[in-house]
MIDOSE-1310 file (N, C-alpha, C; in nm, 2 decimals, decimal comma, always signed):
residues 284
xxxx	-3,16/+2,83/+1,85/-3,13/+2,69/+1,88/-3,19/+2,60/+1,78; -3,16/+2,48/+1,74/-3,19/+2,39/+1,64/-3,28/+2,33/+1,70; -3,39/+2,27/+1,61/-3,48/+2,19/+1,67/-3,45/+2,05/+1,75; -3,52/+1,98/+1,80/-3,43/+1,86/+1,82/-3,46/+1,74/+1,73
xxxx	-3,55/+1,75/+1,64/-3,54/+1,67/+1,54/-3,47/+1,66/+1,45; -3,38/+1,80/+1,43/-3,30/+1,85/+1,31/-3,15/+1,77/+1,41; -3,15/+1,83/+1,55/-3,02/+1,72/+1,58/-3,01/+1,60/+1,59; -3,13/+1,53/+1,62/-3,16/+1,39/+1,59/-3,09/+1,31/+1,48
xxxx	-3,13/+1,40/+1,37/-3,09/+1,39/+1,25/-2,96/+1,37/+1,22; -2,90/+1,48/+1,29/-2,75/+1,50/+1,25/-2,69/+1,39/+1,39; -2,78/+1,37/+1,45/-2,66/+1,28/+1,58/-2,71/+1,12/+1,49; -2,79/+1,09/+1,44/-2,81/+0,98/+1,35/-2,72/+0,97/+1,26
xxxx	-2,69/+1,03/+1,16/-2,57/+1,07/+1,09/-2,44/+0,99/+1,12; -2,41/+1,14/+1,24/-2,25/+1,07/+1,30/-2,26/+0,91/+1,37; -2,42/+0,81/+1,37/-2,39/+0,72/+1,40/-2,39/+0,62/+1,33; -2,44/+0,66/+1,24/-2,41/+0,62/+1,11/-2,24/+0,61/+1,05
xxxx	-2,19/+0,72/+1,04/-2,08/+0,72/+1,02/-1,97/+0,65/+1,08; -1,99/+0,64/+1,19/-1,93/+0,54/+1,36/-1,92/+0,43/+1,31; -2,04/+0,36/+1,26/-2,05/+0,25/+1,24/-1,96/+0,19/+1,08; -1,96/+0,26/+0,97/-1,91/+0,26/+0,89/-1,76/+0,30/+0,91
xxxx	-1,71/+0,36/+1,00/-1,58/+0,36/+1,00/-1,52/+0,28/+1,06; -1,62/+0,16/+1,15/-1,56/+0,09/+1,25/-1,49/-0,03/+1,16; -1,63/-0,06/+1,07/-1,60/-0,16/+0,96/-1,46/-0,16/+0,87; -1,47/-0,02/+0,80/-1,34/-0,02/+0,75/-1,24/-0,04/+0,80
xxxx	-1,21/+0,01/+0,94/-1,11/+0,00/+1,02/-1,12/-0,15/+1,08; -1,17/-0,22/+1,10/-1,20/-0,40/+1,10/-1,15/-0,42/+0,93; -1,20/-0,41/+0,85/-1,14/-0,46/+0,73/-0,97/-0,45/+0,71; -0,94/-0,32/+0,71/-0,79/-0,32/+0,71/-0,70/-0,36/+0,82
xxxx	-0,77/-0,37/+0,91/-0,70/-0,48/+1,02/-0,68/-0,64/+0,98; -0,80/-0,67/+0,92/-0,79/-0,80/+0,84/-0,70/-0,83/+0,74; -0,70/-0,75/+0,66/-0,58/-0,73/+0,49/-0,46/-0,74/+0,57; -0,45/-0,64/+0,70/-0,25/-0,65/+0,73/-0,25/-0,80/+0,78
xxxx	-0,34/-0,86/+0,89/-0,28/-0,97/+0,88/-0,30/-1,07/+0,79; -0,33/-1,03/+0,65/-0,38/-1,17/+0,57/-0,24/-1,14/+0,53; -0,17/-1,00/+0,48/-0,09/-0,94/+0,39/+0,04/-1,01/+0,48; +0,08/-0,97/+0,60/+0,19/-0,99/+0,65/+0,21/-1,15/+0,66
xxxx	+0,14/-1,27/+0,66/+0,12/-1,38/+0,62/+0,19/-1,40/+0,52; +0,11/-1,31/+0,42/+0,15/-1,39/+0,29/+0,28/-1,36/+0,23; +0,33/-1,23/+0,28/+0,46/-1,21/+0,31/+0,59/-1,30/+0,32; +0,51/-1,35/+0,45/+0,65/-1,46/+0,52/+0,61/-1,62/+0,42
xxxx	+0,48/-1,62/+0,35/+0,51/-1,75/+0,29/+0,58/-1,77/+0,17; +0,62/-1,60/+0,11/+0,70/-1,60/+0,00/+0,80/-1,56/+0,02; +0,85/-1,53/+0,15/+1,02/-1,49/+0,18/+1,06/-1,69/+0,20; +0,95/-1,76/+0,26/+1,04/-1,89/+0,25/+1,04/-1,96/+0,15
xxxx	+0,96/-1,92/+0,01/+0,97/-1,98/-0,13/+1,09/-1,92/-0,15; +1,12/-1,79/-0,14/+1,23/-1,74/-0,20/+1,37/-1,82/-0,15; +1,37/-1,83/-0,01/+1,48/-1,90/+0,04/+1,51/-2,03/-0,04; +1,43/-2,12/-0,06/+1,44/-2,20/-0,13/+1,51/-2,17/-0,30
xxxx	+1,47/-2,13/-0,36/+1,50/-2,08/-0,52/+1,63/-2,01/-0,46; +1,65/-1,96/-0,41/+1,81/-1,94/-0,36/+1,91/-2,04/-0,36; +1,86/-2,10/-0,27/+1,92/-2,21/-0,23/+2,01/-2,28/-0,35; +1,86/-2,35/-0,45/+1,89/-2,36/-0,58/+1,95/-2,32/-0,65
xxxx	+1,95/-2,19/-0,69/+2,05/-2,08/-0,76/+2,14/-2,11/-0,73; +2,20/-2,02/-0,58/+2,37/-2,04/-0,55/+2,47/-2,21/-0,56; +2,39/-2,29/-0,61/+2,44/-2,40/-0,64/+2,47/-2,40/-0,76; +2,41/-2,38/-0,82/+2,44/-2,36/-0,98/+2,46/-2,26/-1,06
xxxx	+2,49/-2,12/-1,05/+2,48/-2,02/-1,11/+2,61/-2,02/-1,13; +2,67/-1,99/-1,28/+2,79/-1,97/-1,32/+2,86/-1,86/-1,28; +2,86/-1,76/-1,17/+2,92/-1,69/-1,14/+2,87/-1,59/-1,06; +2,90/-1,47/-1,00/+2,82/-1,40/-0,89/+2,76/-1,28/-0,95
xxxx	+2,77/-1,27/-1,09/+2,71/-1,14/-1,15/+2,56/-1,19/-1,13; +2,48/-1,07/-1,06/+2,32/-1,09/-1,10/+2,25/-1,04/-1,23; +2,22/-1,10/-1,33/+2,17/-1,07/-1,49/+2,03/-1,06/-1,48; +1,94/-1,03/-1,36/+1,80/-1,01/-1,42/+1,74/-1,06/-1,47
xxxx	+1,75/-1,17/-1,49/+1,73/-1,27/-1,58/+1,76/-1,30/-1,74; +1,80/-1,19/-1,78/+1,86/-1,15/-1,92/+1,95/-1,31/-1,95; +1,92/-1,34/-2,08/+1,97/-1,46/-2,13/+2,12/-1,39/-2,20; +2,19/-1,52/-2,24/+2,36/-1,51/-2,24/+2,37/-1,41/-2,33
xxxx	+2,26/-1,42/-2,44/+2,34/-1,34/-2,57/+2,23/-1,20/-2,54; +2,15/-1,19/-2,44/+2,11/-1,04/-2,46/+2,18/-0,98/-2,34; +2,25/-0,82/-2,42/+2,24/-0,70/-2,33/+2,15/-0,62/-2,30; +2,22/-0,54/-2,17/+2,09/-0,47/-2,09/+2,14/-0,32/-2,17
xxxx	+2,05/-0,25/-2,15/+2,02/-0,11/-2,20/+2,16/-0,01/-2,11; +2,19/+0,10/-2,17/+2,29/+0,19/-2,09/+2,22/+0,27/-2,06; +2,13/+0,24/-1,94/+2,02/+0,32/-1,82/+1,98/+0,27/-1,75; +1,92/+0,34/-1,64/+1,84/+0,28/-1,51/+1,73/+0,28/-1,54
xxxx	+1,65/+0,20/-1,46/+1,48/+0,21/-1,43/+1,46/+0,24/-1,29; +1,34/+0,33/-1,31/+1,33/+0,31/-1,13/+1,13/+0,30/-1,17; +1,13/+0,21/-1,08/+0,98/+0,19/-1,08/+0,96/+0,25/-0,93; +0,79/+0,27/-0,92/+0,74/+0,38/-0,82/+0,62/+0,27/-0,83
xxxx	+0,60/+0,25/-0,68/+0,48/+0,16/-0,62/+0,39/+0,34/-0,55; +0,29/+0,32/-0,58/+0,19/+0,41/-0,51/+0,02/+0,37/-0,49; -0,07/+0,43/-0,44/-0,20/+0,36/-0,43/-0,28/+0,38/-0,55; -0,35/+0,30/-0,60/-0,48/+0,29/-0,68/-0,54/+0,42/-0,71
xxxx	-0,57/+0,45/-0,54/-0,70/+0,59/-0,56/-0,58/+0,71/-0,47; -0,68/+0,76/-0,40/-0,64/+0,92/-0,38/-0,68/+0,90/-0,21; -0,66/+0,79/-0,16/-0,67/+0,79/-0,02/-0,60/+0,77/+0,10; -0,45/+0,77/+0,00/-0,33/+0,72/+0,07/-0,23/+0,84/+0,16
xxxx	-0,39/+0,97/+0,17/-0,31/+1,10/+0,23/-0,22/+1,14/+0,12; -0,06/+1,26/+0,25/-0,02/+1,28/+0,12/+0,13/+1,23/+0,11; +0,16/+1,06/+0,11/+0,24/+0,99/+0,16/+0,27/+0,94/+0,01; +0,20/+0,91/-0,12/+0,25/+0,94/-0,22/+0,32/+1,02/-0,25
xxxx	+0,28/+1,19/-0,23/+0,32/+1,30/-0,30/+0,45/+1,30/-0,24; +0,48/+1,28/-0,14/+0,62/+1,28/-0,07/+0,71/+1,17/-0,13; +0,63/+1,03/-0,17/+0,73/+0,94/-0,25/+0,77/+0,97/-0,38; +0,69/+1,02/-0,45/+0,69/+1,08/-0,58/+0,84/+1,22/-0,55
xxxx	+0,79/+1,32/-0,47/+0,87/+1,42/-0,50/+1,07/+1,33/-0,45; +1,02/+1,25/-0,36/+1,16/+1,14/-0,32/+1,21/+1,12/-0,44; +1,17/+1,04/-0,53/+1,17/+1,02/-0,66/+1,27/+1,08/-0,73; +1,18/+1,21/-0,77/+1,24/+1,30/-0,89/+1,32/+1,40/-0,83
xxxx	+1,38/+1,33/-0,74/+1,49/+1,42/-0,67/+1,61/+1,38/-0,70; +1,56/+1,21/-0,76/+1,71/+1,19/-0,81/+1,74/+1,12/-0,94; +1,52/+1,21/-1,01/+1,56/+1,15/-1,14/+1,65/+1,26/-1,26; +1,71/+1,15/-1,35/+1,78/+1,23/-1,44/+1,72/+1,18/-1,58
xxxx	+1,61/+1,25/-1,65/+1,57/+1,18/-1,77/+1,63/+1,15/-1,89; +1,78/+1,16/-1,87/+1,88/+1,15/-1,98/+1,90/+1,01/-1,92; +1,92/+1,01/-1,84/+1,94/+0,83/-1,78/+1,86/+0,75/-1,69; +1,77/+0,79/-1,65/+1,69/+0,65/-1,60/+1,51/+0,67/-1,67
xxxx	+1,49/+0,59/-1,68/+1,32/+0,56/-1,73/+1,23/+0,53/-1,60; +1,11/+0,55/-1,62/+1,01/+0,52/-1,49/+0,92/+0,42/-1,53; +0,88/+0,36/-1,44/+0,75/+0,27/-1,46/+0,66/+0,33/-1,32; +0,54/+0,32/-1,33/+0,48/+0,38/-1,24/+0,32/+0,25/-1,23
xxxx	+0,37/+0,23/-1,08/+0,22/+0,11/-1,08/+0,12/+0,19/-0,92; +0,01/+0,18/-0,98/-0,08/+0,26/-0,89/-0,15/+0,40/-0,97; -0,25/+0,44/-0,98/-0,32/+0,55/-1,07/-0,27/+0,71/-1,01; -0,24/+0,69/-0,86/-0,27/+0,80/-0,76/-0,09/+0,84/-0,85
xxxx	+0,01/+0,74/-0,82/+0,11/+0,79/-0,86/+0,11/+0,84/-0,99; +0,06/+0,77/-1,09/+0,06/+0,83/-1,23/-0,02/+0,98/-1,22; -0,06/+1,01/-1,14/-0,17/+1,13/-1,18/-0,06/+1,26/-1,14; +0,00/+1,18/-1,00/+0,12/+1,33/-0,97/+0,21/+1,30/-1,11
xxxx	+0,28/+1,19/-1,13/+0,35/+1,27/-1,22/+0,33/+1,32/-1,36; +0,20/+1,31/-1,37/+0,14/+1,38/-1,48/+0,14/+1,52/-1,46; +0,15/+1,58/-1,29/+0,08/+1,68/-1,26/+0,21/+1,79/-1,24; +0,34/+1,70/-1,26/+0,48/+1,76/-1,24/+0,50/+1,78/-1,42
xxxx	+0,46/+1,70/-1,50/+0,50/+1,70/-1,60/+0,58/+1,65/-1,67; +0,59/+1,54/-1,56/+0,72/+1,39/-1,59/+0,68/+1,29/-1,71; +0,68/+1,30/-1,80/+0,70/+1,12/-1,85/+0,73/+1,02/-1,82; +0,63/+0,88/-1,79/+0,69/+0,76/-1,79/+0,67/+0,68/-1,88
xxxx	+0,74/+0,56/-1,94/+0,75/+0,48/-1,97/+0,61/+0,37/-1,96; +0,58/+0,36/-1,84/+0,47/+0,24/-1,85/+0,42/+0,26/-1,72; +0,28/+0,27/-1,74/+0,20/+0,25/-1,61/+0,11/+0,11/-1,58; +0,12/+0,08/-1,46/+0,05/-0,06/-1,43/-0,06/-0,02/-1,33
xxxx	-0,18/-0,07/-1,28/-0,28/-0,09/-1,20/-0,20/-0,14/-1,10; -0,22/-0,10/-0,97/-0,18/-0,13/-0,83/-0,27/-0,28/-0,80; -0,22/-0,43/-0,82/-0,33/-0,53/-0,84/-0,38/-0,55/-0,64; -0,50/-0,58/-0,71/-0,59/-0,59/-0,62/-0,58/-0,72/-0,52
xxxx	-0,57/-0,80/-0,58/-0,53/-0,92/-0,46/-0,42/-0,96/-0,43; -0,38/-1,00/-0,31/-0,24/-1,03/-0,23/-0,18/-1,19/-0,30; -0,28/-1,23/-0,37/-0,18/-1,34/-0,36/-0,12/-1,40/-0,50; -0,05/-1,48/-0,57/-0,03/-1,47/-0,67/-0,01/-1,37/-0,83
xxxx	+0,06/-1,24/-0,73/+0,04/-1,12/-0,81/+0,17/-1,12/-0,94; +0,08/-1,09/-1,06/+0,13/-1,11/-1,19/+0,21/-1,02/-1,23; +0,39/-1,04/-1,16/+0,50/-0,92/-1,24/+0,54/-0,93/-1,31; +0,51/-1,07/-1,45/+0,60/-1,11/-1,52/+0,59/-1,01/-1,64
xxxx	+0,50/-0,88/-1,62/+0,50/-0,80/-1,76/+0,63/-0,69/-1,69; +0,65/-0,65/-1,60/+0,76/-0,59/-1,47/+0,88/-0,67/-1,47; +0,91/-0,79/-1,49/+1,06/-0,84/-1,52/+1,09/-0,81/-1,63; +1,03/-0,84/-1,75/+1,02/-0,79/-1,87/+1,11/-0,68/-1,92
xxxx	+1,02/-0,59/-1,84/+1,10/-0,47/-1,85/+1,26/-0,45/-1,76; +1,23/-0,52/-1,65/+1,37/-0,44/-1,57/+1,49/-0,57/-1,61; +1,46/-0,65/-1,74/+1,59/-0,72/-1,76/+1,64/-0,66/-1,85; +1,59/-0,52/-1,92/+1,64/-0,49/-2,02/+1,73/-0,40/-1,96
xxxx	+1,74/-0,37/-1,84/+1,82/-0,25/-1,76/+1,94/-0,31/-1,70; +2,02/-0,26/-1,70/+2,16/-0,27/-1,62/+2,16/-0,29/-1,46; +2,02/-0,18/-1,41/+1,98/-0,14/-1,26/+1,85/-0,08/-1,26; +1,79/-0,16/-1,12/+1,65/-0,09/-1,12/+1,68/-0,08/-1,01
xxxx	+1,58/+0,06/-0,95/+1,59/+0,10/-0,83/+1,43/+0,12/-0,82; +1,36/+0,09/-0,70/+1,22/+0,08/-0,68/+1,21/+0,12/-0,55; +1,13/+0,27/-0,54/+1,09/+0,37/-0,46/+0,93/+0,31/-0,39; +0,88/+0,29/-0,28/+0,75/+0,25/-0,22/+0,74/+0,28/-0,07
xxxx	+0,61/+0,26/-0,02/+0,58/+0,31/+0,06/+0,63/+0,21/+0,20; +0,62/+0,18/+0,29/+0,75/+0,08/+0,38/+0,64/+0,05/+0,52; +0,62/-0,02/+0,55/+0,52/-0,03/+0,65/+0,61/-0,07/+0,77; +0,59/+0,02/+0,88/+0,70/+0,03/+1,00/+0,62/-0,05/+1,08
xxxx	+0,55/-0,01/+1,11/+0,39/-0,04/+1,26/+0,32/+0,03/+1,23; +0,19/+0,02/+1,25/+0,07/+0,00/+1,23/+0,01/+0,15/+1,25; +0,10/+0,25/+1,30/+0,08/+0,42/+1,33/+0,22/+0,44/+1,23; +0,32/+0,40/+1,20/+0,42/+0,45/+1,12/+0,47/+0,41/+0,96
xxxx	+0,42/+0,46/+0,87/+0,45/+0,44/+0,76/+0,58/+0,52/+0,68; +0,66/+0,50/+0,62/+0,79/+0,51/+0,57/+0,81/+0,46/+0,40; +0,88/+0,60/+0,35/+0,98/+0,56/+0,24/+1,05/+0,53/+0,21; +1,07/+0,43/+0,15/+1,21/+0,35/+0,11/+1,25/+0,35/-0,06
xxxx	+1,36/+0,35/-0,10/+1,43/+0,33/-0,23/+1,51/+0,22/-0,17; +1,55/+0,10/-0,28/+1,60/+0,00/-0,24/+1,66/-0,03/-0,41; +1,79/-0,08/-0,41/+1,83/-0,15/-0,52/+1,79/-0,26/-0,53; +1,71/-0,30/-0,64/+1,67/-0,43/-0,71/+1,75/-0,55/-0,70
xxxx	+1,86/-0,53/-0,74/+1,97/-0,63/-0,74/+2,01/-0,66/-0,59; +2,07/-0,57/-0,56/+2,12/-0,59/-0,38/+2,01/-0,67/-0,29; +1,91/-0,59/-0,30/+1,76/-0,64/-0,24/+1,72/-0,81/-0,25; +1,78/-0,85/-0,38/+1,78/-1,00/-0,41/+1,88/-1,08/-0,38
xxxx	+2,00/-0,98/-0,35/+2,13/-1,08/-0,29/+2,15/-1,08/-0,16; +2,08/-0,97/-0,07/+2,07/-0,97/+0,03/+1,96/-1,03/+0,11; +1,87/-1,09/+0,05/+1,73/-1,16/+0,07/+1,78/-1,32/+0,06; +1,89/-1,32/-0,03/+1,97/-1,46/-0,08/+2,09/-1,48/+0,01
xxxx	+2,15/-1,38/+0,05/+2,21/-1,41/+0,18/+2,18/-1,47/+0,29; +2,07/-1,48/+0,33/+2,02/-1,48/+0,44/+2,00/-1,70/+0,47; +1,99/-1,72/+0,32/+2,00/-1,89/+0,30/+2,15/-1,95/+0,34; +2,13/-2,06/+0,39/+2,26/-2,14/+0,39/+2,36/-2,17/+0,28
xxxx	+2,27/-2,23/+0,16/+2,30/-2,24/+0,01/+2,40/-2,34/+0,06; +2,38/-2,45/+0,17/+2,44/-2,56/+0,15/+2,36/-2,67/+0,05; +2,42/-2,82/+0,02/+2,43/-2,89/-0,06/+2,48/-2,89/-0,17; +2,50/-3,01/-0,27/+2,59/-3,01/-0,36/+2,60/-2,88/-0,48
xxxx	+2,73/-2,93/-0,54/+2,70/-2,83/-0,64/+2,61/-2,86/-0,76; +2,53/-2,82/-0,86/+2,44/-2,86/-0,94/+2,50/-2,79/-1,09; +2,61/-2,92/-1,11/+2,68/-2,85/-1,27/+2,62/-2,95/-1,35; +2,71/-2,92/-1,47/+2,68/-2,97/-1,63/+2,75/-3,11/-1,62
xxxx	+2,79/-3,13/-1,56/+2,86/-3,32/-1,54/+2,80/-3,35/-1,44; +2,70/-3,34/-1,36/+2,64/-3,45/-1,33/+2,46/-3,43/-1,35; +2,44/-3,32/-1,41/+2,29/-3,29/-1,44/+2,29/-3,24/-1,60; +2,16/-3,26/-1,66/+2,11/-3,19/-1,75/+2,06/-3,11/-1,77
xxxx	+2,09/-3,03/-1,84/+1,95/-2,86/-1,82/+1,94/-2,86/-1,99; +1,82/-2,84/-1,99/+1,76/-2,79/-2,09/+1,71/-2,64/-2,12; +1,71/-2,57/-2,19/+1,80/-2,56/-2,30/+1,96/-2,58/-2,26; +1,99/-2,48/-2,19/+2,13/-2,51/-2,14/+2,11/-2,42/-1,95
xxxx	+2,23/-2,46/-1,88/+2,22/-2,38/-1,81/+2,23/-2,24/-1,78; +2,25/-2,19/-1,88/+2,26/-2,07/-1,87/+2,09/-1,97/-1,87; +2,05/-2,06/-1,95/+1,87/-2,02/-1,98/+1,82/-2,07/-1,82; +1,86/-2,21/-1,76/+1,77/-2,25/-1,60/+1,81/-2,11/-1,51
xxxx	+1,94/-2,08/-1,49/+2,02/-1,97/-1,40/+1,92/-1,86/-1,46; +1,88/-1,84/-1,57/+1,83/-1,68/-1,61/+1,71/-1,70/-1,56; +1,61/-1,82/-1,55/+1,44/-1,89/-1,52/+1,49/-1,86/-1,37; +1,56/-1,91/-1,31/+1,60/-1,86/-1,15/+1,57/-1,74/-1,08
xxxx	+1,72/-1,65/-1,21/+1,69/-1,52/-1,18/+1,50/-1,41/-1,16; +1,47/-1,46/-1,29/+1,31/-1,37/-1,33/+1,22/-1,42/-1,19; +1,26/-1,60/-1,16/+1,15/-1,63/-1,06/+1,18/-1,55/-0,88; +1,29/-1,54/-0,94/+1,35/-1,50/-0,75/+1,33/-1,32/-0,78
xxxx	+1,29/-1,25/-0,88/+1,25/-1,11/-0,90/+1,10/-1,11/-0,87; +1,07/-1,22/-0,94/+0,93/-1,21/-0,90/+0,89/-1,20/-0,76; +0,92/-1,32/-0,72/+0,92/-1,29/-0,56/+0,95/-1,14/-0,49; +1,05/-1,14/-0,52/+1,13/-0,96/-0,47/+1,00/-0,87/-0,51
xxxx	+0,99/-0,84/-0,59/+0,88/-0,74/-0,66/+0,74/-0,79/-0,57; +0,68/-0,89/-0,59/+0,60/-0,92/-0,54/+0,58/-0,87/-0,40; +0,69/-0,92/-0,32/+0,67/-0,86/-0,14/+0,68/-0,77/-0,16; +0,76/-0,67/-0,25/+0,75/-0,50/-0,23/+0,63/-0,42/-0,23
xxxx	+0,58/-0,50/-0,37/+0,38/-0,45/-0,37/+0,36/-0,46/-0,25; +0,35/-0,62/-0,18/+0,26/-0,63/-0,06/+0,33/-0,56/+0,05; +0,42/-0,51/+0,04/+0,46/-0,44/+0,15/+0,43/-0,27/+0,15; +0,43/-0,26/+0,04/+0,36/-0,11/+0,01/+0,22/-0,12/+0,03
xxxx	+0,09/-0,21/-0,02/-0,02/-0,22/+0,02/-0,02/-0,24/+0,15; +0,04/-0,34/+0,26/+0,05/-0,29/+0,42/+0,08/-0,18/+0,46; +0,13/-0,11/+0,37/+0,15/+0,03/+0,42/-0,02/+0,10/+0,42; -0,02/+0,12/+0,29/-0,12/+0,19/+0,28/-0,23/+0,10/+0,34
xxxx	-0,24/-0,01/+0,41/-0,36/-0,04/+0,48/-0,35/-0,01/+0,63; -0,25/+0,01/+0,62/-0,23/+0,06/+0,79/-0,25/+0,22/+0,78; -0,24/+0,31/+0,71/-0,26/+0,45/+0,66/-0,41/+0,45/+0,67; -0,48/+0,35/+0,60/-0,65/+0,31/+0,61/-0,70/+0,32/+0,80
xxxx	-0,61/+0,21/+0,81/-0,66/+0,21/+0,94/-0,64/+0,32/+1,00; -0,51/+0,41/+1,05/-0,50/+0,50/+1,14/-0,61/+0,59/+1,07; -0,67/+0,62/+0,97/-0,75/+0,73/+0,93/-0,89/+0,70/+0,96; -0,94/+0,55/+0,95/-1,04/+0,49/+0,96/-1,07/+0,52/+1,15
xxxx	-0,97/+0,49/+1,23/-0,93/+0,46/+1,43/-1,00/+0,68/+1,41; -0,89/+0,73/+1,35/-0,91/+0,90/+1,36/-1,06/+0,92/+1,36; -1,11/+0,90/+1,17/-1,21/+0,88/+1,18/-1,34/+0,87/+1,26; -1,35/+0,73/+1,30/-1,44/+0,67/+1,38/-1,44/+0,77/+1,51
xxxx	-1,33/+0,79/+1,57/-1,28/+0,87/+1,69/-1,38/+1,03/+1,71; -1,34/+1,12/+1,55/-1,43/+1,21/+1,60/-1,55/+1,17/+1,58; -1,63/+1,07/+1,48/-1,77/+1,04/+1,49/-1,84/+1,02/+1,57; -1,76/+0,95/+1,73/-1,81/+0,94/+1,80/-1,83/+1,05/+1,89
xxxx	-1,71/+1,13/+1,90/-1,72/+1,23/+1,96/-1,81/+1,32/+1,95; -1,86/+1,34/+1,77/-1,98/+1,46/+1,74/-2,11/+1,40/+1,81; -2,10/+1,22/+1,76/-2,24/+1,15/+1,84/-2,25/+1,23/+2,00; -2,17/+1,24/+2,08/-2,17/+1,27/+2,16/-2,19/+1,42/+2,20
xxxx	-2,17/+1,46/+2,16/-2,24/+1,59/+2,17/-2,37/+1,68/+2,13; -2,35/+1,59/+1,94/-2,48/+1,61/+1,96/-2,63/+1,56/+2,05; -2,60/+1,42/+2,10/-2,67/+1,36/+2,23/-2,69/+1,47/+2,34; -2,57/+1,55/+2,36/-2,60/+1,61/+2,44/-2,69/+1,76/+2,36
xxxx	-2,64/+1,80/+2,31/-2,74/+1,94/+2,22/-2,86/+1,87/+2,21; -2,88/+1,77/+2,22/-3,06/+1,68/+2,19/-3,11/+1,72/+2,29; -3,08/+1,63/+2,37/-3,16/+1,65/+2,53/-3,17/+1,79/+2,58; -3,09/+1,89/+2,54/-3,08/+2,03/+2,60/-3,18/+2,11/+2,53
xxxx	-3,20/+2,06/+2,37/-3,28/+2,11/+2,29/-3,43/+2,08/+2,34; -3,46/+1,94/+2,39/-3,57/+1,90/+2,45/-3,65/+1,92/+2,54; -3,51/+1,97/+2,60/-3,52/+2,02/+2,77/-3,60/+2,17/+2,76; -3,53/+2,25/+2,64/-3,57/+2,36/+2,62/-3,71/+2,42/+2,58
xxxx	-3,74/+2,31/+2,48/-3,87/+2,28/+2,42/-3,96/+2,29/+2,52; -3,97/+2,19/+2,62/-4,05/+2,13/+2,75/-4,03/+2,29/+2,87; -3,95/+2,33/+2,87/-3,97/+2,45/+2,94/-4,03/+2,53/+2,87; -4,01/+2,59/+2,70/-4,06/+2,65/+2,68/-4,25/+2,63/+2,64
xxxx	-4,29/+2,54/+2,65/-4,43/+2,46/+2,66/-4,47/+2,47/+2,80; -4,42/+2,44/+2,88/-4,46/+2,51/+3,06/-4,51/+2,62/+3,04; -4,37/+2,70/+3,05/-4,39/+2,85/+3,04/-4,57/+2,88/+2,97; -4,57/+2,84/+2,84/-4,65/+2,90/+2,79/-4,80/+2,83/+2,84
xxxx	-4,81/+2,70/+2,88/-4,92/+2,69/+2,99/-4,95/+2,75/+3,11; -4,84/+2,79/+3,18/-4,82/+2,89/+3,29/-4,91/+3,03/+3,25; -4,85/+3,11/+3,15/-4,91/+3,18/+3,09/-5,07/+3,22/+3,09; -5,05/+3,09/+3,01/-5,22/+3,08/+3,01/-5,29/+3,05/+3,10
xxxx	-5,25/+3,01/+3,20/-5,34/+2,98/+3,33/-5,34/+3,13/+3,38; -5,27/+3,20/+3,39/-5,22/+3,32/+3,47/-5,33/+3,44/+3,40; -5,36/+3,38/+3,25/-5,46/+3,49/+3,13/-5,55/+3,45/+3,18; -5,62/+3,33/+3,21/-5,71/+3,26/+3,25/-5,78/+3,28/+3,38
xxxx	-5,69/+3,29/+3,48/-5,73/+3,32/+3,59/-5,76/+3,50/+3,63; -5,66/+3,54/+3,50/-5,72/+3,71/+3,56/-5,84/+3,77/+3,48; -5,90/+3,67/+3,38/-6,03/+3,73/+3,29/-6,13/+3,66/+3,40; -6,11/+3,58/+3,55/-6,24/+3,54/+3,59/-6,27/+3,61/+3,68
C-alpha cells in the first residue's frame, strides 16, 4: 500500500488539475458567448450592404468581386477552416478527409487556414496553394488577403467545423456564392433603385458593385471563421466539463485511499505498541 504522503501528493495533483480545468472550461464558456454576439452583429452589417447591393447591382450574376475587365480562373477553390493547434480532437481529421473526398487536383486548388489542418494535409501528401494562421481574435478579422484569392475563381467551396450546441459539433461544406445570396435573401432590399441617372459612382459603378461584392465576402468568410472557432470552443469546453469530471473523481478516491492509508498506518503503530507492552510485561 502507498504511503499516505505519496497519495497526498497525488490527490493534491488531481486538485490541482480540478481547478485548472474548471478555468478553461469558464474561459470557453466566455469566448462562445463573446463569439455568438459577434456573430449576430455582423449578420446585421451584412443585411445592410445587401440592402445596398440589390439596389444597384447591374444584374444577378455574383462576380466575387472581380472587376468588369478581369476573368476568373477555369477552377475551383475550396478553402479548409481548421484549428491552430492539435486540440480540436479528431474533428479536423474527419474535415480534412470530408475534403479530399471530393478533391480533384486537376481542378480545384486549396487554401488551408489553421496549422492543425495544414499538418494533415501534409501528412496525406496533398498540396496547397496557401496557408493562413487560424486569427486569434473574434473581432475585426483580416480576409482581405482570402478575397483576393477566391475572386480569381469561378467557385469557392469552404469546408469547416459547424457549431450545433454546445455538446454537438458538425461538418459543413457550403458554396461561397450561394451562402452570400442566401444570407442576402433574407433582407427586404426595399427602397429606391440606386442607378447612373440619378447618382454618381466613382470610378464607375461597376468598380462600387465589385467594393460591395469583396465587402459582403468578407463578412461571409468572416462568420464562417467565427463559427468554426465556436465550434472548436465548444469541443474545449465539452473536453475541459470531461476533464474536470474525472479530476474530481480521482480527487475523490484518492481522499478516500488517504484516510484508509492513515487508518492503516495508526493500526499498524497500535499493533506494534501492543506488542511491546505484551514483550514488556512478559520479561517482568
Amino acid at each position: 500500500m502507498k504511503r499516505p504522503q505519496e497519495i497526498a501528493k497525488e490527490r493534491d495533483t488531481m486538485t490541482s488539475i480540478a481547478y485548472l480545468t474548471n478555468i478553461f472550461e469558464s474561459l470557453a464558456s466566455m469566448k462562445i458567448a463573446q463569439t455568438k454576439d459577434q456573430v449576430l452583429h455582423s449578420q446585421v452589417f451584412f443585411q445592410e450592404i445587401w440592402s445596398i447591393y440589390s439596389q444597384m447591382r447591374i444584374d444577378s450574376l455574383f462576380r466575387f468581386g472581380r472587376e468588369k475587365e478581369q476573368t476568373a480562373l477555369d477552377r475551383d477553390l475550396f478553402i479548409a477552416i481548421t484549428a491552430e493547434g492539435g486540440f480540436s480532437g479528431d474533428i479536423d481529421q474527419k474535415l480534412i478527409s470530408y475534403m479530399l473526398e471530393q478533391h480533384d487536383p486537376a481542378k480545384q486548388d486549396i487554401i488551408i487556414i489553421g496549422h492543425h489542418g495544414a499538418t494533415q494535409l501534409t501528412q496525406h501528401g496533398v498540396k496547397y496553394k496557401k496557408y493562413y494562421k487560424l486569427p486569434q481574435k473574434d473581432e475585426n478579422i483580416n480576409v482581405t488577403p482570402l478575397v483576393a484569392e477566391i475572386s480569381q475563381y469561378k467557385n469557392t467551396s469552404v469546408f469547416y467545423q459547424a457549431y450545433v450546441s454546445l455538446m454537438v459539433q458538425d461538418i459543413k461544406k457550403i458554396d461561397l456564392q450561394k451562402s452570400v445570396q442566401d444570407a442576402g435573401s433574407q433582407s427586404t432590399g426595399e427602397g429606391d433603385v440606386i442607378d447612373e441617372i440619378s447618382y454618381i459612382f466613382e470610378p464607375n459603378s461597376y468598380a462600387v458593385v465589385a467594393h460591395l461584392e469583396r465587402t459582403m465576402l468578407k463578412i461571409a468568410l468572416s462568420q464562417t471563421i467565427l463559427d468554426s472557432k465556436l465550434a472548436q470552443f465548444a469541443s474545449r469546453f465539452r473536453s475541459m466539463s470531461a476533464s474536470k469530471e474525472r479530476a474530481n473523481e480521482s480527487e475523490h478516491d484518492l481522499k478516500i485511499q488517504y484516510y484508509r492509508a492513515k487508518r492503516a498506518v495508526s493500526d499498524e503503530r497500535l499493533k506494534e505498541m501492543i506488542n511491546g507492552m505484551r514483550r514488556s510485561a512478559g520479561r517482568v
